[in-house]
Structures are given as C-alpha cells and as structure tokens.
C-alpha positions in Angstrom: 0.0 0.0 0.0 1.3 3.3 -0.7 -0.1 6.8 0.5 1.0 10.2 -0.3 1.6 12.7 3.1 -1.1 15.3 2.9 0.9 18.0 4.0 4.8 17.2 2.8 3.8 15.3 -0.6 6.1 12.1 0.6 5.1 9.0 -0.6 4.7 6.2 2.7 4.9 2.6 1.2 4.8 -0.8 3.1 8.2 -2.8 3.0 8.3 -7.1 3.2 10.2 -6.6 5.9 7.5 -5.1 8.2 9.2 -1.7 7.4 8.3 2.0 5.8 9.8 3.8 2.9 9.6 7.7 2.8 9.9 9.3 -0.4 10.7 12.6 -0.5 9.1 15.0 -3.5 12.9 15.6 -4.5 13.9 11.5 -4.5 15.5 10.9 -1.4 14.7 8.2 0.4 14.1 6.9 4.3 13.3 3.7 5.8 11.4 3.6 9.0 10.1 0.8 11.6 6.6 1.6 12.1 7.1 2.9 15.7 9.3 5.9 14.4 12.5 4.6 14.3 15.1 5.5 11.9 16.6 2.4 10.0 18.3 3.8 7.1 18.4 6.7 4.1 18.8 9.9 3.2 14.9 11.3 5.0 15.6 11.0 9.1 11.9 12.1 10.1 8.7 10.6 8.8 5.7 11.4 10.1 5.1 8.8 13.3 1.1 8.8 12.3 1.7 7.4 8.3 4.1 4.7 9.8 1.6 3.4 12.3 -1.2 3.9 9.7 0.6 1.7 6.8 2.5 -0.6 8.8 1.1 -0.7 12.5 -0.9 -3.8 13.3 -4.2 -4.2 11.6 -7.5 -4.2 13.8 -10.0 -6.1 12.9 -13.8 -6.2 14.3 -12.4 -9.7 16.1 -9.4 -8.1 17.8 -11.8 -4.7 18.5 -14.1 -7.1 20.8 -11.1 -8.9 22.4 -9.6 -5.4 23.5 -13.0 -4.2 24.4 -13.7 -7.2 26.7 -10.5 -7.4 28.4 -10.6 -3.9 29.6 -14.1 -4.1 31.0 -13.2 -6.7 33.4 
C-alpha cells in the first residue's frame, strides 16, 4: 500500500520486511520501523502517524471485541 503525506507530498509505502519507505518529492529516500525509528536513508523524520497507519498492526472487528472485553473486566 502506498499513500502520499497530505501535508509534505512524501510517498509512505509498506516494505516485506515489516518496514516503511519515505519518499521525499525531490527522491531521497528513508526507511522507517513503524514505531518511528530511523533504520536507514537519506529522509531522518517521517511522520510517526503514516508509519503506524501503513505498517502498524491491523484491527480487525475480532481483535476490537477482544480489546473491548479485556478492559471491561
């Protein structure tokens, strides 16, 4: 999946590795882990929000009840 930053025009895409790319307007390149960390590039800040949104864990109407019940106990 790939989305484009509303505000700086970087392009987030999902990695195999469980990682992010951030592609810069001009070409340069980053590679995040999708709780902020920097792995590797030319970018050194992506927005913490697009990682977690492309590559954060996926919550499905399953997992939603789970959470739900566990923390009305």
């Amino acid at each position: 999946m790939k989305l484009r930053h509303p505000v700086s025009g970087a392009i987030y895409s999902n990695r195999a590795d469980g990682n992010v790319d951030v592609e810069e307007e001009d070409g340069r390149v980053g590679v995040f882990q999708t709780d902020g960390q920097y792995v590797s590039g030319a970018v050194r800040f992506a927005d913490p929000h697009m990682l977690n949104w492309l590559g954060g864990e996926e919550v499905t109407p399953a997992s939603r009840s789970r959470n739900s019940s566990a923390s009305n106990s």
